[in-house]
C-alpha positions in Angstrom: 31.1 34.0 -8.5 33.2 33.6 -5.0 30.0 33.1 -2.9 28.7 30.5 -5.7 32.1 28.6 -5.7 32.0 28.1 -1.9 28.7 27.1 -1.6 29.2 24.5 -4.3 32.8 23.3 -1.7 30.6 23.3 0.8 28.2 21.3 -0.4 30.9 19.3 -2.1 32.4 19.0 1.7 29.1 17.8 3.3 27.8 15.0 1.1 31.9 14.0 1.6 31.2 13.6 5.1 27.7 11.9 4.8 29.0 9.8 2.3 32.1 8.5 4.5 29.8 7.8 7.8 26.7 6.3 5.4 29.1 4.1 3.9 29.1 0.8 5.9 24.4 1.4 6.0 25.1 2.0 2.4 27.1 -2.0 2.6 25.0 -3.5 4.7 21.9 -2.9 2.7 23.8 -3.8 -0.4 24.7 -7.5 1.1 20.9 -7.7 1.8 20.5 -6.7 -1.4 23.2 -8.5 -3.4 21.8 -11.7 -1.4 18.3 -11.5 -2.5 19.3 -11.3 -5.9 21.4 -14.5 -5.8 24.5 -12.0 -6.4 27.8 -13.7 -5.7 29.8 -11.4 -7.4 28.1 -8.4 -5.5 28.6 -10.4 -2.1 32.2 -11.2 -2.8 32.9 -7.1 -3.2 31.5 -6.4 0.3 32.2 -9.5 2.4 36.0 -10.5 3.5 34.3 -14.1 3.4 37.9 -15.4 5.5 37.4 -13.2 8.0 33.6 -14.0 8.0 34.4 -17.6 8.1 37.1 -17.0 11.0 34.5 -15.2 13.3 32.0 -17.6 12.9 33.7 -20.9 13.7 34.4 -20.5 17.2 31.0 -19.2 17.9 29.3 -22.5 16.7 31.4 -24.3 18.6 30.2 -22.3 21.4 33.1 -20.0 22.8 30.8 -17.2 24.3 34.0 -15.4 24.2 33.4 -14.9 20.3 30.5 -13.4 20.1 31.9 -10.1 20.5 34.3 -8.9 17.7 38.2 -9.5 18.1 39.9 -6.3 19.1 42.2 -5.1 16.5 45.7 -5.1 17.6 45.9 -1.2 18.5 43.1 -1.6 20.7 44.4 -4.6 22.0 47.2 -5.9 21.5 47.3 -9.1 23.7 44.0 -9.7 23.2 44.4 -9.8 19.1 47.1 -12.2 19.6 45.6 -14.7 21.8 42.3 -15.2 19.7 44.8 -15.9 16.5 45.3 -18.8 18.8 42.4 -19.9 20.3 41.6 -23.4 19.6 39.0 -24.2 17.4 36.2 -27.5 17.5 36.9 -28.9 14.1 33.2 -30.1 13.8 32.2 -26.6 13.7 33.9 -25.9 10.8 31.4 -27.5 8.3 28.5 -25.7 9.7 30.5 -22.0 8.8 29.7 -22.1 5.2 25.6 -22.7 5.9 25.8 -19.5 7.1 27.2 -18.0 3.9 25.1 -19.0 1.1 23.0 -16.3 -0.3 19.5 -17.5 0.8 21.4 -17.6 4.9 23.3 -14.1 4.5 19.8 -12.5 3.4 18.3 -14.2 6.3 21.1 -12.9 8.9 20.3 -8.9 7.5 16.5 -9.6 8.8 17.6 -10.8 12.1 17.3 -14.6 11.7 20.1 -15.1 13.7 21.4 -19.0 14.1 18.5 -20.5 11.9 19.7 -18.6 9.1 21.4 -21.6 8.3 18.0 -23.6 7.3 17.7 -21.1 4.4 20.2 -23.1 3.0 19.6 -26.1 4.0 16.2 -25.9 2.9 16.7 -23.7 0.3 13.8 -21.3 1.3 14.0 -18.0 0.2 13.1 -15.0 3.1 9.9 -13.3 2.9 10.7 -10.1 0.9 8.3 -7.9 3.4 10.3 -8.4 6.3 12.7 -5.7 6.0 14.2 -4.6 9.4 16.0 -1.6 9.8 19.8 -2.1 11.7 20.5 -0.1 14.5 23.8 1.5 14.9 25.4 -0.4 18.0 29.2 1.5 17.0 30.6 4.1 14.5 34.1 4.9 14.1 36.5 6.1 11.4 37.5 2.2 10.5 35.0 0.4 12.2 31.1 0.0 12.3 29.1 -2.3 13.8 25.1 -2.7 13.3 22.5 -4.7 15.0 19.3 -6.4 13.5 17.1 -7.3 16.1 14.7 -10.1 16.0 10.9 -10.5 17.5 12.4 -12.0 20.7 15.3 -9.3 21.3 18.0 -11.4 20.1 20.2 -9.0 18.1 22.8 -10.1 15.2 25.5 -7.5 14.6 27.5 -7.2 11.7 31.0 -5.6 11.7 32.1 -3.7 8.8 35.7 -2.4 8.2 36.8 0.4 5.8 39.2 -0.6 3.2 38.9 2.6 1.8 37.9 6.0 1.6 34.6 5.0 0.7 34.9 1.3 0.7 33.8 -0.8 3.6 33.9 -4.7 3.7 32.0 -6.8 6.7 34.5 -8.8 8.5 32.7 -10.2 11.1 28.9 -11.4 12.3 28.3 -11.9 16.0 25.3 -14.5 16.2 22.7 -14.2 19.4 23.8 -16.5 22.2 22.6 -20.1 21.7 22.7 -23.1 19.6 23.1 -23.7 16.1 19.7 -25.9 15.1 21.5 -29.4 14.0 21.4 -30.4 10.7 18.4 -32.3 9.7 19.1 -36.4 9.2 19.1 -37.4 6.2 15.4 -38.7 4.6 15.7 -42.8 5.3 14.1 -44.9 2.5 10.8 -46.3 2.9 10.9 -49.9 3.5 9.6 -52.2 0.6 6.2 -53.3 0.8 5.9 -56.9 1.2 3.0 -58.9 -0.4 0.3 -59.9 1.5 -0.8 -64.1 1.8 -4.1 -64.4 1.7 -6.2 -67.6 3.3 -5.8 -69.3 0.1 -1.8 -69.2 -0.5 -2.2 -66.7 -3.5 -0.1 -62.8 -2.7 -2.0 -59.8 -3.1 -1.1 -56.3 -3.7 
C-alpha cells in the first residue's frame, strides 16, 4: 500500500512539473485557438491586452529598441524605468488595436507578422491548415517567450508571464523588423456618368 501511495506522489509530482513548464504552449495554443473561434471572452483570460497594447505601440512607430521585451525591473532596473518613459509617436497609436482583433491575433500565432493587421482590415479569416508549431526562444519560472517563424525567417515571439501557479497571461508580442503595410485609402466614388450628345442634339445613355 506504501509503494502504491508513492508511486501515485510521484506521478502526482511529475505531471505538477510538466504541467507548470507546459503552461504558457498550453496558452499560446489556446489564444490561437480562442481567436479562431471568435472568442473574446477566452482571449481576454490569456492576454493582458494593456500590456499588449504598450509593447506594440512603440514598435510601429519604429523604435528598433522595442522589439525585444522590456526587462522587468529585477533584471533591470534602469532599464524598466527608462522604457516607462520612452516617448511614444502618437500616430502609432491607432494602428495598435489592428493587431488585436481576433482575425490579426490568429494571424500573429501562424507567423504573419506585421500584415496580421490586414486580417482585420479586410476581415479575412487565416487558412485553418497553416498551423506552425512555436519554438521555444526562453523558459523560465515567470517568463516564456516563443517564436513563430514565417516562410522568409522572420520570427514573431510572444511573451507570456505567470500570474499563477498555473496561470500564464501574454504580455508582450515582438513583431519582425520592418514596416507596418499602411492602411488601405479609402474606396473613392465613381464619378457620375455624363450623357452622351449625339450629332443630332438628342442625349443618349
Amino acid at each position: 500500500m506504501k509503494k502504491l501511495f508513492g508511486n501515485l506522489l510521484l506521478l502526482a509530482v511529475v505531471v505538477a512539473v510538466v504541467s507548470f513548464f507546459a503552461a504558457p504552449a498550453v496558452a499560446f495554443f489556446g489564444i490561437r485557438s480562442a481567436a479562431d473561434a471568435n472568442d473574446a471572452a477566452g482571449l481576454s483570460r490569456l492576454i493582458d491586452f494593456a500590456a499588449v497594447r504598450q509593447s506594440l505601440r512603440p514598435q510601429l512607430s519604429g523604435d528598433p529598441a522595442a522589439l525585444a521585451p522590456a526587462p522587468t525591473f529585477l533584471e533591470d532596473p534602469i532599464g524598466a524605468v527608462r522604457r516607462q518613459f520612452e516617448r511614444v509617436d502618437p500616430a502609432a497609436v491607432a494602428d495598435v488595436d489592428a493587431y488585436l482583433t481576433p482575425a490579426a491575433l490568429a494571424a500573429l500565432t501562424r507567423g504573419e507578422g506585421r500584415y496580421a493587421s490586414e486580417r482585420s482590415r479586410l476581415s479575412a479569416p487565416v487558412a485553418a491548415e497553416t498551423n506552425p508549431m512555436p519554438a521555444p526562444v526562453f523558459w523560465g519560472v515567470n517568463r516564456a517567450r516563443m517564436a513563430v517563424v514565417d516562410e522568409g525567417g522572420s520570427e514573431t515571439v510572444f511573451t507570456f508571464e505567470r500570474k499563477g501557479p498555473f496561470e500564464w497571461k501574454l504580455v508582450h508580442i515582438g513583431l519582425p523588423e520592418g514596416v507596418a503595410p499602411a492602411a488601405a485609402p479609402p474606396p473613392t466614388a465613381a464619378p457620375a456618368r455624363l450623357p452622351v450628345v449625339g450629332k443630332s442634339g438628342k442625349t443618349g445613355g
